[in-house]
N, C-alpha and C positions, 0 to 999 in steps of 0.2 A: 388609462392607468394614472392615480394619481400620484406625486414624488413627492419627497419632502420637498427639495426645491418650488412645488406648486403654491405647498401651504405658506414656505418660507417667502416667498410673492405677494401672497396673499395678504400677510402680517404686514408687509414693508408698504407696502398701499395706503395702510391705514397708519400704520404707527414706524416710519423711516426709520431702518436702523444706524442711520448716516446721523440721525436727531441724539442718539445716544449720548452721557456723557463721554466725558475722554476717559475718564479714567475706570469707566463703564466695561466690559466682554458681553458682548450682544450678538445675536446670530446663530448660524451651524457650527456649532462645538463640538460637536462628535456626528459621526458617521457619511453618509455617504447622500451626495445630494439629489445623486439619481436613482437613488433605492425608491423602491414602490411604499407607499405607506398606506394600508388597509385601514389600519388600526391607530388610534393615536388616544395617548394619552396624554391629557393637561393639570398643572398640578403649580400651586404659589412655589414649590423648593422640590431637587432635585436630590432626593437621598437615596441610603441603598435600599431602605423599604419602599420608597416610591419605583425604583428599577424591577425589584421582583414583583412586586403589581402588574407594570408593563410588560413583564415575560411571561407570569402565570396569565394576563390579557391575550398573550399574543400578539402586544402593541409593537410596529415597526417602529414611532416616534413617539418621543414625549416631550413635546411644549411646555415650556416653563417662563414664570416670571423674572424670580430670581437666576442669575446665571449660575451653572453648576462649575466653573471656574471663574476666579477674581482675577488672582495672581499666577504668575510663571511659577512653571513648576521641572523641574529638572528631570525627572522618573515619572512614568505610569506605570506602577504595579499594584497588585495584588492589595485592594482595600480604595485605591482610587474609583472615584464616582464614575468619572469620564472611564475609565479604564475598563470597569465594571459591567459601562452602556455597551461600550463599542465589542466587547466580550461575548456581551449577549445578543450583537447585532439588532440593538436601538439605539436610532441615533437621537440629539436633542436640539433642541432648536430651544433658544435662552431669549427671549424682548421683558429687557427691564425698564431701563429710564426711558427709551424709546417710548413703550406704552406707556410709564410712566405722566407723559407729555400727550400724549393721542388724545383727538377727540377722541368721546367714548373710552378713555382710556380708566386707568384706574381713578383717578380724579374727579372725571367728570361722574366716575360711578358712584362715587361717595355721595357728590351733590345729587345725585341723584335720587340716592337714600335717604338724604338728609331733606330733600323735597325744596330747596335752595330756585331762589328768582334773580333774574337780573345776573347773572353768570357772567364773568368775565377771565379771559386766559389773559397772563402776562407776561412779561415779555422773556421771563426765566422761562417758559415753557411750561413748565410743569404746573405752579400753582395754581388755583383757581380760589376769585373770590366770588361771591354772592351774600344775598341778604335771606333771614328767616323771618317770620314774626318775630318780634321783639318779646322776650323775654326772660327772666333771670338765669344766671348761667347755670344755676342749680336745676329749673326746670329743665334747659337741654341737654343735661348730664343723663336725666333720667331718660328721656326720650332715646340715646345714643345706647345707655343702658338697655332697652328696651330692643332695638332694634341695631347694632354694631356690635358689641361688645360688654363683659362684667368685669374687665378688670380694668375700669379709669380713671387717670387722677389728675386733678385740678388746679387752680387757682381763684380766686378774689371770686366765693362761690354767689356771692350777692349783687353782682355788677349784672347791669342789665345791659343784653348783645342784642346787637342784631344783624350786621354786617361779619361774614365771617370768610376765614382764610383758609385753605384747605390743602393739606397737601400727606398724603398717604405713606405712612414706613417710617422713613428715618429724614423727618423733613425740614425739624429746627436749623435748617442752614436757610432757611429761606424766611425766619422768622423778622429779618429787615427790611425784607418785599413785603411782609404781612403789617410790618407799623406804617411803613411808607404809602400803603396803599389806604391805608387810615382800618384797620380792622378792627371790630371790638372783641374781637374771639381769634383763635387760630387752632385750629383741629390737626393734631399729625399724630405718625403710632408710637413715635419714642420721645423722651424728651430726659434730659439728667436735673438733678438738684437744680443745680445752679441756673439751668433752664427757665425754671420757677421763678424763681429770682429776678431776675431779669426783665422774665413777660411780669410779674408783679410789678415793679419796681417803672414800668412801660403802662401802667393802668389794663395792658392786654389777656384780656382770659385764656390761659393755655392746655390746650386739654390732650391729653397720652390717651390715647384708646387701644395700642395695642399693636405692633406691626403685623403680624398676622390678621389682626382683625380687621384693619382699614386694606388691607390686598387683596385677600381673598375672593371678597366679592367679583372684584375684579377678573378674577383670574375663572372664576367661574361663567361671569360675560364672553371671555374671552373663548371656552371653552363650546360656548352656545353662538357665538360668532362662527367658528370652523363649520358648526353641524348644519347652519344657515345656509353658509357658501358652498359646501361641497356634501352634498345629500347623501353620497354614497359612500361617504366617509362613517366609519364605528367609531366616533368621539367620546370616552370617558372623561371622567374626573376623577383626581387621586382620592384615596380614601387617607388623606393626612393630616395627622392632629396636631393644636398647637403646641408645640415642642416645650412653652413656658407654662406650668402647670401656676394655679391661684391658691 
């Protein structure tokens, strides 16, 4: 029989949830680690539409990227995620920055997308850089269009890249690993104003593709990982849309 604690094993092998950031909630967040898990459902976000999914499933557990808690919370009641799962007797199992950082993790899936050579991890964990064919950063906008994501925005669209920095979600914190490492692009899913700015003002091409758009994928790897390792496992994936309409 297999337990969430199996799968939760399973996860920590490949993607250590010790590797987490600090100010990260990663792991068994709700329920019970020695509950049987038939059914499991995987999903980028932990909402209450993704929970009635996994009950109308029949899912014992839902695997998630994003954690379904950040912060301390003084009450669980009535409208809490977590409160919600363990209610319904599913528990969840939360690997963010963890996978975030994995081989094969969300990262490496992008470059993977992106069809990126010469790949290298650094020493933050997470990022990755790699080289494309070289060409305008207006062609690989369409390309990304093509195949990531329709809702991306840019900088210096006429700067020819080839060398590019990668890091999935919310990742302009790392945009000084991405100059230092000499990049001519840096791909992540959020970026603000002033963002632009900056990578402009840096010769760096910056491109917002979408936090949902650059995880995702991932998280459907992840979900095709479980079904690999444990055969007898019912592995879905959530039916969730991205919450940022274009």
């Amino acid at each position: 029989m297999i337990k969430v604690k199996d799968i939760y094993n399973f996860i920590d092998n490949f993607a250590p949830f010790a590797t987490a950031e600090d100010w990260d909630n990663c792991g068994i967040l709700a329920g019970d680690p020695d509950a049987a898990a038939e059914n499991v459902l995987v999903t980028l976000d932990v909402t209450g539409e993704v929970i009635k999914q996994a009950v109308l499933q029949k899912c014992e557990l839902i695997v998630s990227h994003h954690p379904a808690l950040y912060k301390p919370v003084k009450a669980f009641t009535k409208g809490n995620i977590l409160y919600e799962a363990v209610k319904s007797g599913v528990s969840v199992i939360s690997a963010h920055t963890n996978y975030d950082a994995a081989i094969g993790g969300v990262n490496d899936v992008l470059c993977g997308i992106l069809d990126m050579k010469n790949i290298t991890a650094h020493e933050n964990l997470v990022m990755r850089t790699g080289e494309i064919k070289e060409q305008a950063a207006t062609d690989f906008v369409k390309f990304l269009y093509e195949n990531i994501s329709h809702d991306i925005r840019y900088c210096l669209p006429e700067k020819r890249i080839k060398k590019i920095a990668v890091v999935g979600g919310s990742g302009f914190m790392f945009f000084g690993d991405a100059k230092e490492a000499g990049a001519d692009a840096f791909l992540t899913g959020d970026a603000k104003y002033h963002d632009f700015i900056e990578a402009e003002e840096n010769g760096i091409v910056l491109i917002a593709a979408g936090h949902y758009e650059t995880e995702n994928p991932a998280a459907k790897t992840l979900r095709d990982r479980l079904a690999e390792a444990f055969p007898s496992l019912n592995v879905m994936f959530a039916d969730q849309k991205n919450p940022i309409m274009n």
